[in-house]
C-alpha positions in Angstrom: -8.7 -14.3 11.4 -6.1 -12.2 9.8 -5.5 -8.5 11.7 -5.8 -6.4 8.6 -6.4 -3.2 10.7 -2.9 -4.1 11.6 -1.5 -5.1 8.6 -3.0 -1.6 6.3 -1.2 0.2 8.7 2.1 -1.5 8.4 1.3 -1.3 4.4 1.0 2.6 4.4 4.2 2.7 6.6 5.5 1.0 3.8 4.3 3.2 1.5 5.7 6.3 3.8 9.2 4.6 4.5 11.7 6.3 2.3 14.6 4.8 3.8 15.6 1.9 0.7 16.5 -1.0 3.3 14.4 -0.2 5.5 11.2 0.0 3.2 12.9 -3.4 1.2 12.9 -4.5 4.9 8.8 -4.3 5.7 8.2 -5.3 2.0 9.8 -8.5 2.6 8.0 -9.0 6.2 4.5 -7.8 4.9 4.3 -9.7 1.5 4.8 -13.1 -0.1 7.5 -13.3 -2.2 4.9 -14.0 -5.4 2.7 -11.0 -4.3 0.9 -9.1 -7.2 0.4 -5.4 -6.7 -2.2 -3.7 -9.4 -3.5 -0.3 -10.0 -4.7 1.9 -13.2 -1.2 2.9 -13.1 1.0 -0.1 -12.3 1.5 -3.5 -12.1 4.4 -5.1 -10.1 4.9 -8.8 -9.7 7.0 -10.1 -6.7 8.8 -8.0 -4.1 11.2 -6.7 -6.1 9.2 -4.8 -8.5 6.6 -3.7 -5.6 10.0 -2.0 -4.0 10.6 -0.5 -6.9 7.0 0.6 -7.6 7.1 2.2 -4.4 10.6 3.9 -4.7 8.9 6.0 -8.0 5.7 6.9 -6.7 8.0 8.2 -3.5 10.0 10.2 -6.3 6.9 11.1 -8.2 5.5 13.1 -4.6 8.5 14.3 -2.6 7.6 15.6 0.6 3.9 13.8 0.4 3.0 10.9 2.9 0.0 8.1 2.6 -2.5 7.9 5.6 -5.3 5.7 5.8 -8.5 7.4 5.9 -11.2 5.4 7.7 -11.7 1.6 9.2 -10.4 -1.3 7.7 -13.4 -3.2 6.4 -11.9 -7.2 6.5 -13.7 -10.8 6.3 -12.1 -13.9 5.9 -8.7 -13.4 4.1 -9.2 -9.8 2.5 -9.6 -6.2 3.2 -10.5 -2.9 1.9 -9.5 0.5 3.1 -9.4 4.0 1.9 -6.4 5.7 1.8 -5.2 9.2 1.0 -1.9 11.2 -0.2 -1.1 14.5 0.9 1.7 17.1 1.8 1.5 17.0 5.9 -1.3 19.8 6.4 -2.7 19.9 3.3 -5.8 18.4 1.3 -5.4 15.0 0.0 -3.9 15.1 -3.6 -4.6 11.6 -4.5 -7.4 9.3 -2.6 -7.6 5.5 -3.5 -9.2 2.3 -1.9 -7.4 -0.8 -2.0 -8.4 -4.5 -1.7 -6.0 -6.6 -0.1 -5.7 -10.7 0.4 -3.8 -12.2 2.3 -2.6 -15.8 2.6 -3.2 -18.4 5.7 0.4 -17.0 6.3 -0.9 -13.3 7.3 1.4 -12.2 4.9 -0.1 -9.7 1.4 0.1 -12.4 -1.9 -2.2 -9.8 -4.1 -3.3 -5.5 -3.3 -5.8 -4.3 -5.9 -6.2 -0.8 -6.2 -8.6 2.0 -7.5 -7.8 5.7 -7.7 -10.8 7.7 -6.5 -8.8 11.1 -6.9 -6.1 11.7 -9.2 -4.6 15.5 -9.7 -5.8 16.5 -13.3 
């Protein structure tokens, strides 16, 4: 069975790491090269675009990290966690929970996610 308490917390890191080759670095180790990330907001398609999707929401909240915010709930090859966005200190801005698969690989092909909390 697929570790996806280990693998949500190397996907927020992702999410946190604002170094540009180091963050194209974990994308590349986390996800398969087709991967599919969707949200209300976005959809990216391959590794490329998921960089880049990260890379704005990074410039959209300077200063703001991602931290997951409960268990990892996992069966078979999928996941679903809560995660939130906040300046270090404060109240989360912005809470989602996303539902990820994985392939036999270990490696993210698709991340589905829902915004619980979005600043008005």
């Amino acid at each position: 069975m697929t570790d996806f308490q280990k693998i949500a917390e190397q996907y927020i890191a992702t999410w946190n790491e604002r170094d540009a080759v180091a963050r194209r670095r974990a994308v590349d180790g986390l996800r398969a090269e087709d991967a599919t990330y969707i949200d209300p907001l976005a959809v990216a398609e391959g590794r490329d675009a998921i960089d880049a999707t990260i890379g704005a929401v990074q410039g959209q909240f300077p200063g703001f990290t991602f931290a997951l915010a409960g268990p990892v709930d996992a069966h078979h090859d999928q996941a679903r966690f809560t995660w939130t966005l906040s300046q270090p200190g404060g109240e989360p801005l912005v809470v989602g929970f996303d539902v990820a698969v994985a392939g036999g690989d270990g490696k993210l092909r698709t991340v589905l996610g829902f915004l619980d909390k979005v600043p008005g």
